[in-house]
C-alpha positions in Angstrom: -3.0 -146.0 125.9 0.8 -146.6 127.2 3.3 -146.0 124.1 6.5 -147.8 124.6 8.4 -145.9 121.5 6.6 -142.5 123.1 8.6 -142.6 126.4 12.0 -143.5 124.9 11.9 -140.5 122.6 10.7 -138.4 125.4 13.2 -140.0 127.4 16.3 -138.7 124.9 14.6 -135.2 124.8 14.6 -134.6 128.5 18.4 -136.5 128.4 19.8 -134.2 125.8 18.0 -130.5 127.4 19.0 -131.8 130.9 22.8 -132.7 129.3 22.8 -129.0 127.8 21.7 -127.1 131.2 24.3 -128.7 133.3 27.4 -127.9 130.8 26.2 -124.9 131.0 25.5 -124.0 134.5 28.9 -125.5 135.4 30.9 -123.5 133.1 29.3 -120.7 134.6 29.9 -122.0 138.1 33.8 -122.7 137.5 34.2 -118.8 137.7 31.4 -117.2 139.0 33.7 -116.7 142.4 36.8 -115.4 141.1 34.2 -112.7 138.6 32.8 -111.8 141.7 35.5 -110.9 143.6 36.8 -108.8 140.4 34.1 -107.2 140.0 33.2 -106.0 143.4 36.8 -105.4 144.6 36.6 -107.8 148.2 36.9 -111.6 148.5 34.1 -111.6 151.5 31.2 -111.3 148.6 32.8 -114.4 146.9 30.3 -117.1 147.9 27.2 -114.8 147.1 26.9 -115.2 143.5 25.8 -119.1 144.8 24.4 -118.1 147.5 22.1 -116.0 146.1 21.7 -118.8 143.2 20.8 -121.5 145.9 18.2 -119.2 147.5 16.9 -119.0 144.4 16.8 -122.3 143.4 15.1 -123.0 146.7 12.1 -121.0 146.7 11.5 -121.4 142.7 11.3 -124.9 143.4 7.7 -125.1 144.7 6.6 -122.8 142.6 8.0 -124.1 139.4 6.1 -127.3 140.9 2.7 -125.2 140.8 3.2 -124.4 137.1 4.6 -128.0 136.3 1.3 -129.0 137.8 -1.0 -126.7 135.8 0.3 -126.3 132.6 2.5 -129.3 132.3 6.4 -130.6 132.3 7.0 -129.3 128.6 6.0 -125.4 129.8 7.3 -125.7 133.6 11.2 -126.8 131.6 10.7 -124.5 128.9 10.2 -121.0 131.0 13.4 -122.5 133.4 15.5 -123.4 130.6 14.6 -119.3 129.3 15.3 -118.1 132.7 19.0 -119.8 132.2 19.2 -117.9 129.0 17.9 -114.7 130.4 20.4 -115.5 133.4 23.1 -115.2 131.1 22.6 -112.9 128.8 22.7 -110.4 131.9 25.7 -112.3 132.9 27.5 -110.8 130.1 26.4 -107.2 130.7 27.5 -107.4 134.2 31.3 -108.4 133.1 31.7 -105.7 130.1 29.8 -102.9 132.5 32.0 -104.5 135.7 28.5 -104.5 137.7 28.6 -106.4 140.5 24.3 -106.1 141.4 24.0 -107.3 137.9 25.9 -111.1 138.8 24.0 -111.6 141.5 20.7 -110.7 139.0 22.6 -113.2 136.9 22.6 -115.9 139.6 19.4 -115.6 140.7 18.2 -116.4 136.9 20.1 -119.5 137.1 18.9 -120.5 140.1 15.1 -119.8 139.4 16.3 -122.3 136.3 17.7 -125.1 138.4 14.9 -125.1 140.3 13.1 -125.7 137.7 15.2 -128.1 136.0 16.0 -130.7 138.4 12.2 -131.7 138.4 13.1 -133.1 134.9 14.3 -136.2 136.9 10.3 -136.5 138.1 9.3 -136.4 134.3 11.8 -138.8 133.5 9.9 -141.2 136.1 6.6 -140.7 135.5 6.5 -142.0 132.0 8.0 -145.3 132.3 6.2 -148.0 134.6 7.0 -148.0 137.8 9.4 -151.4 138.1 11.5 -148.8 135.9 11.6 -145.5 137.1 14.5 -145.6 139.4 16.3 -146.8 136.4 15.1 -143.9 134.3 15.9 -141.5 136.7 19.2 -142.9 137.5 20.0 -142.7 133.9 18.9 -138.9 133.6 21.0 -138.2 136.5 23.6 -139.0 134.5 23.2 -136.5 131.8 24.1 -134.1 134.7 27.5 -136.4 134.8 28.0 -135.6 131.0 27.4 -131.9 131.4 29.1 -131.5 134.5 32.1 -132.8 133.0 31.9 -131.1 129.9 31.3 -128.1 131.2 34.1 -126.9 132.4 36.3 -128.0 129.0 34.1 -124.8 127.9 35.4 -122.4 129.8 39.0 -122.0 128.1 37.6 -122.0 124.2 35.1 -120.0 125.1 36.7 -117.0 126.4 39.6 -117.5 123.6 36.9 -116.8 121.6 35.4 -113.9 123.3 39.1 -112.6 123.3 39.0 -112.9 119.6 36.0 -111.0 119.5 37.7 -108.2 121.7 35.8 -109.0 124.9 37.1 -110.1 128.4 37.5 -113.7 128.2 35.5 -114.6 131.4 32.1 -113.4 129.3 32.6 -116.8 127.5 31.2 -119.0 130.2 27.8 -116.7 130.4 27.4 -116.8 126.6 27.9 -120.8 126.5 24.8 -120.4 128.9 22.6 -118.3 126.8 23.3 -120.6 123.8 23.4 -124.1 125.6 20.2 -123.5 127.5 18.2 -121.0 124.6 19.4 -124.6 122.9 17.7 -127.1 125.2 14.6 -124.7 125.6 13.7 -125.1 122.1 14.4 -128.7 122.3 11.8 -129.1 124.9 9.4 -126.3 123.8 9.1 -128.3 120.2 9.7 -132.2 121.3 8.7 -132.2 124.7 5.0 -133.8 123.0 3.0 -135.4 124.0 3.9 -133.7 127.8 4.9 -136.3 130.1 2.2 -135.9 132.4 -0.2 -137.3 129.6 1.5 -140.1 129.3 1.5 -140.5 133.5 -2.1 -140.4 132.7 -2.5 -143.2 130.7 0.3 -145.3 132.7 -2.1 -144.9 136.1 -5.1 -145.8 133.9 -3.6 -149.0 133.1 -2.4 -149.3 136.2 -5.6 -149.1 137.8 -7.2 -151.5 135.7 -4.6 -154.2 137.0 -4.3 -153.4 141.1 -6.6 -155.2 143.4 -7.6 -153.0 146.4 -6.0 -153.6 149.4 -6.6 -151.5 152.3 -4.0 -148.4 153.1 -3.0 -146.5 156.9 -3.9 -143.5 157.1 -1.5 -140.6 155.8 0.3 -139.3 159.3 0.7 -135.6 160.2 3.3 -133.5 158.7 4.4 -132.9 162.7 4.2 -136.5 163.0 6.2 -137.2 160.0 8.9 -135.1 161.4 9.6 -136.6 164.8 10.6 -139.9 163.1 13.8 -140.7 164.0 14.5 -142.1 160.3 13.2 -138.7 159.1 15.4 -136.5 161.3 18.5 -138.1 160.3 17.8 -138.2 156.8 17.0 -134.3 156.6 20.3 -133.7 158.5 22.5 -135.8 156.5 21.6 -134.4 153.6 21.9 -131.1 154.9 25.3 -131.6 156.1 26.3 -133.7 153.2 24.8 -130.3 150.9 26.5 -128.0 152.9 29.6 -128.9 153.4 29.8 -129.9 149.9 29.3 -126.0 148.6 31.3 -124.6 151.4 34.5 -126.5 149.4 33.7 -126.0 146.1 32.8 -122.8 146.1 36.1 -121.4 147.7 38.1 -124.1 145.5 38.4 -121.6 142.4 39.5 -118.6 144.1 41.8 -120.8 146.2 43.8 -122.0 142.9 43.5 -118.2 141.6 45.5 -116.9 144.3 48.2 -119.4 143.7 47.9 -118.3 140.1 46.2 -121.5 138.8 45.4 -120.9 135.2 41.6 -121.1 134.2 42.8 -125.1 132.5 43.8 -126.0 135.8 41.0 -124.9 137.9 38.8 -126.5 135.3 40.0 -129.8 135.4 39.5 -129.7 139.6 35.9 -128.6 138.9 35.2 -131.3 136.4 37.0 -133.6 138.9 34.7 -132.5 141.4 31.5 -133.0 139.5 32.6 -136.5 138.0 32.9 -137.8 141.8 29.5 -136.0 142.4 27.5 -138.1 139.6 30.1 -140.8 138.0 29.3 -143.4 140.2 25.6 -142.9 141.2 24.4 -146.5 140.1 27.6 -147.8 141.9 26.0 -145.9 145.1 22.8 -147.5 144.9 24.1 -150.4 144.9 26.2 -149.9 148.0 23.9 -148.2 149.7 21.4 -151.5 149.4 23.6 -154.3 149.9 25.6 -152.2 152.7 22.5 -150.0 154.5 21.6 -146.4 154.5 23.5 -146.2 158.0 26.5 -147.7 157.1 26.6 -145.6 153.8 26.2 -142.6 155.8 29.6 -143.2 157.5 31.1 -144.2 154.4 30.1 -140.5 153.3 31.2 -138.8 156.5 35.0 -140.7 156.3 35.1 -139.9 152.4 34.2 -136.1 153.6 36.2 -135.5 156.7 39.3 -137.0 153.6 38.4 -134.4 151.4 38.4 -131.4 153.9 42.0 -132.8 155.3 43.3 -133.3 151.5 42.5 -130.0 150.0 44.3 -127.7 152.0 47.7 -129.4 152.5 48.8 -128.4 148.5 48.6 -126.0 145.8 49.1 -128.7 143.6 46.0 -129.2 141.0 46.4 -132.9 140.9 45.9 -133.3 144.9 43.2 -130.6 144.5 41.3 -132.8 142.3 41.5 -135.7 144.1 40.1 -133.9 147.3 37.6 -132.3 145.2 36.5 -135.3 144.0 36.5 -137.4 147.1 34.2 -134.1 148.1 31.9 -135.1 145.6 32.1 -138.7 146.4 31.5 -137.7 150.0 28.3 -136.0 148.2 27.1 -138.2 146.4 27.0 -140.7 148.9 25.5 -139.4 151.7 22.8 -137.8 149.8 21.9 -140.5 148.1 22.0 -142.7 151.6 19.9 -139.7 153.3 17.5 -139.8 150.6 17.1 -143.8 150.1 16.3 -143.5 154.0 14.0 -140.7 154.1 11.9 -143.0 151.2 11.9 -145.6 153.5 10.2 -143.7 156.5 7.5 -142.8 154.1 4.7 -143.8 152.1 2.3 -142.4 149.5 0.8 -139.2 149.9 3.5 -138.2 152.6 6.8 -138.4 150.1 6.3 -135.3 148.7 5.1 -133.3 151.6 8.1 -134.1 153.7 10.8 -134.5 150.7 9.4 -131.1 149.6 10.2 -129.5 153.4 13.6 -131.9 153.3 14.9 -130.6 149.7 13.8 -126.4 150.7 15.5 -126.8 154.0 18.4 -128.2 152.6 19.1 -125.3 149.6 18.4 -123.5 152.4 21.3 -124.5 154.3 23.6 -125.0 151.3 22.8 -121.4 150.6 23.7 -119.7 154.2 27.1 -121.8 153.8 27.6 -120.5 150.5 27.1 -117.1 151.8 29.6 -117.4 154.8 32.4 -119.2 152.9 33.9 -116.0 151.6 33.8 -114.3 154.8 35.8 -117.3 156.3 37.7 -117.3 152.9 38.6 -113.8 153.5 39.6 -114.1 157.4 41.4 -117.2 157.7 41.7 -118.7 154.4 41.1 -121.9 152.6 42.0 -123.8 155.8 39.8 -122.0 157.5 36.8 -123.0 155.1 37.9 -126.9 155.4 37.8 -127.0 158.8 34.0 -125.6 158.7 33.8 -128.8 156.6 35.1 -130.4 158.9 33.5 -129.8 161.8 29.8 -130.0 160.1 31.3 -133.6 158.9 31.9 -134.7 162.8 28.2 -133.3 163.7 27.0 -135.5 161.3 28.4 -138.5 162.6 27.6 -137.5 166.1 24.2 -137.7 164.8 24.2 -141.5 163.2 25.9 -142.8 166.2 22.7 -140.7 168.1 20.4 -141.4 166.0 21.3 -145.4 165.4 19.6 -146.7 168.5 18.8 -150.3 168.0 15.0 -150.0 166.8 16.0 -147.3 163.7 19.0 -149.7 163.3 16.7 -152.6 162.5 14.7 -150.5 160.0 17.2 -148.3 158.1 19.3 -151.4 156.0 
């Protein structure tokens, strides 16, 4: 039977473990470029610490699904939130032994983690009734706000205090990892209970009792699914959205390094950057349904194609925050507008094959930009990185303005 008082505290456990990973991970993220490039001596290997962390994250996803499925939410978190802690506790090997193989080990960890930990957001809906769950979700999204911006405060009092210790003060961030994420896998591992899939049980069997059958259409084709017009454009947009997002940001660091931006500095931009990627998520939802998915999506390519013209102009850190968050913004708009309308072209049993193909293909893409942005770092600078940006952004709307034809038009608001 449903349990009220049994959600909530599940609820604030999955809040608090999800608040802990993502201070974490960011810290680790608000240096991972310029460590690269120290360590392996070339700026062309400076997106693929992420890279190789957004691969990762990609194909752990299903499988962390698998295990989610079989053994439950409370184990599926728990071996994530230990791969984060593995992930940097190698982290810090590979900076005192100046191994380069041994970061990318480092980000594949983390990855295998996120992968893992963003299907939190699915626990968080599943044991709340269903007039509620995009609420619930909404609000556990947010704990990736609160980490994202607390995360890279970290970065300067932890390596003072690595330096205290003797060590390079660049270790810090990887530590904070270990401890923030060892931290929320205990959490889970010991108050994760009952697992939230038990209590999914019980909400169904209530909700069974009270549902009147009505007949259902038949569950379409995966190669069906995919010559929607609605589903087409949602996959792109939030691959473009994705991509160009990680092209930016990843650069951003090394960017401000080079003009000798101290590690305060570039933190502040980061935290910028993460605050317009989650801040203002309710405030998107509601845009997105009083304005439309299609109007949103423009919204997202303008905001976008600002951020890409913004960020290369100045050194200065304040103008580099506000383009980095307007990136964000840009982000969180579009993906959020791409992923109300791909729920919209679907139904039932089809939302998680199709969002499943939608989510790998797009860490997918994030990952292959993440990879070429030091190359184009490297050759042409942080100009030449923002106008990839750009030009993805202009695809995209050259694909709304395609793919608004007057019958998806009349569907997509």
């Amino acid at each position: 039977m449903y349990d009220r008082a049994t959600s909530n505290r599940l609820f604030y456990t999955l809040f608090i473990s999800q608040s802990l990973f993502s201070a974490a991970q960011i810290a680790v993220f608000t240096l991972i470029a310029i460590v690269a490039v120290r360590l392996s001596g070339t700026e062309s290997v400076a997106g693929l610490p992420s890279s190789t962390l957004t691969f990762s994250q990609a194909l752990a996803a299903f499988p962390a699904a698998l295990v989610m499925g079989r053994f439950g939410r409370r184990i599926g978190l728990t071996l994530g939130y230990a791969s984060a802690t593995l992930g940097g506790l190698i982290g810090v090997v590979a900076i005192m032994q100046g191994v380069f193989p041994l970061l990318l080990v480092s980000a594949m960890l983390m990855g295998m983690a996120r992968g893992s930990g963003e299907q939190s957001r699915f626990a968080a809906g599943e044991i709340f009734p269903e007039a509620e769950r995009a609420r619930m979700i909404g609000r556990l999204v947010f704990a990736g706000t609160i980490g994202a911006v607390l995360g890279p405060v970290l970065v300067t009092p932890s390596g003072h205090l690595m330096e205290s210790l003797g060590l390079h003060a660049d270790i810090g961030p990887w530590v904070a990892l270990s401890v923030l994420c060892g931290a929320a896998g205990l959490l889970t591992f010991f108050l994760l209970r009952p697992d939230p899939m038990t209590v999914a049980r019980a909400l169904s069997t209530d909700a069974d009792a009270a549902r009147t059958d009505a007949p259902q259409q038949p569950v379409r084709s995966l190669p069906v699914l995919l010559t929607l017009p609605k589903v087409q454009l949602a996959i792109i947009a939030a691959l473009i959205v994705q991509t160009v997002m990680v092209v930016l940001m990843v650069m951003t660091p090394l960017y401000m390094d080079h003009h000798h931006h101290g590690r305060d500095s570039i933190s502040l931009v980061i935290a910028m950057h993460t605050l317009g990627m989650f801040g203002l998520s309710p405030v998107t939802g509601y845009l997105i349904d009083r304005f439309g998915r299609i109007s949103m999506l423009l919204v997202a390519a303008l905001t976008l194609i600002a951020s890409a013209l913004l960020a290369p102009i100045s050194t200065n850190q304040f103008v580099l925050a506000a383009a980095l968050f307007l990136l964000g913004l840009g982000w969180n708009f579009g993906y959020v507008a791409a992923s109300s309308l791909l729920a919209d072209a679907l139904q039932g049993e089809e939302r998680a094959r199709v969002q499943g193909i939608n989510d790998s293909l797009v860490f997918f893409a994030a990952g292959v930009g993440s990879l070429a942005s030091g190359p184009l770092f490297a050759s042409g600078g942080y100009a030449a990185v923002s106008l990839a940006g750009l030009a993805l952004v202009l695809v995209l709307i050259g694909f709304v303005v395609w793919y608004n034809r007057p019958q998806l038009r009349a569907t997509a608001v």
